[in-house]
C-alpha positions in Angstrom: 113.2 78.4 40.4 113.7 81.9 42.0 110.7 83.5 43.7 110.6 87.2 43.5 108.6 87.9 46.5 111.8 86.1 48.4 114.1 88.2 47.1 116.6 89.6 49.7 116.6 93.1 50.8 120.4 93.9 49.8 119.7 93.7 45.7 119.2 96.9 43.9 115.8 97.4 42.3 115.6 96.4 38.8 115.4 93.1 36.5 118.1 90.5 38.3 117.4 89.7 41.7 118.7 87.4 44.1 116.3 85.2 46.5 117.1 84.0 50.2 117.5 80.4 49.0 121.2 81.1 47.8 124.0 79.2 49.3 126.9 81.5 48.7 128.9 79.9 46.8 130.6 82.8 44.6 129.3 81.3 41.6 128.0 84.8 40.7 130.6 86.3 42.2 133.1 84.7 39.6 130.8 85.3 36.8 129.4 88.6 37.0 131.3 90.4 39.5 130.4 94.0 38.6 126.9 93.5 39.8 127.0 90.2 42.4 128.5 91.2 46.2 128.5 88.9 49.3 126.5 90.0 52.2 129.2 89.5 55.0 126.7 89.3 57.7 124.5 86.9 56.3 126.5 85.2 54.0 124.6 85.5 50.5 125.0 87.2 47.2 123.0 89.9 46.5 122.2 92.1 42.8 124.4 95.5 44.2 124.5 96.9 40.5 121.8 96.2 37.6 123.6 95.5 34.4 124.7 98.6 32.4 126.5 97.0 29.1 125.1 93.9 26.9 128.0 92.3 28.1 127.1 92.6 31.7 123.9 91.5 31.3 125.1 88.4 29.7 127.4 87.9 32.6 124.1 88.0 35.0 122.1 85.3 32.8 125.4 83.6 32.3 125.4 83.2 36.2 121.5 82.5 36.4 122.0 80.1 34.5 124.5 78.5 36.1 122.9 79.2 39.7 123.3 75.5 41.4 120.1 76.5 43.7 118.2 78.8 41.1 118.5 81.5 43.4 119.2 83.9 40.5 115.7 85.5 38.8 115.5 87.9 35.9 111.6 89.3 36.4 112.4 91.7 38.7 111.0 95.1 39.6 
């Protein structure tokens, strides 16, 4: 399960969040690529744009769901 007070300094305030427990593995990436972007330096996915539609923000659960670590949270601030 995500932990919010882990989440990493690169996402954008708001509900979806990404912790440092992520793997990288584009999973996100793929899924909701409007608002999941790679950290080059340190190699994890981080929230860069809160979801704007209904269908982006099914593209973030989709991929929270889907999150093989559970690195993905949706209780944001």
């Amino acid at each position: 399960m995500s932990d919010k007070s882990k989440k990493v300094a690169a996402t954008v305030a708001g509900k979806f969040y990404v912790d440092s427990t992520c793997i990288d593995c584009n999973l996100c990436r793929e899924t909701a690529p409007k608002n999941f972007k790679r950290n080059e330096d340190g190699g994890y996915s981080f929230v860069s744009l809160q979801p704007a539609t209904p269908a982006e923000e099914a593209d973030c659960k989709q991929a929270l769901e889907e999150c093989p670590v559970q690195a993905i949270g949706e209780d944001g601030e």
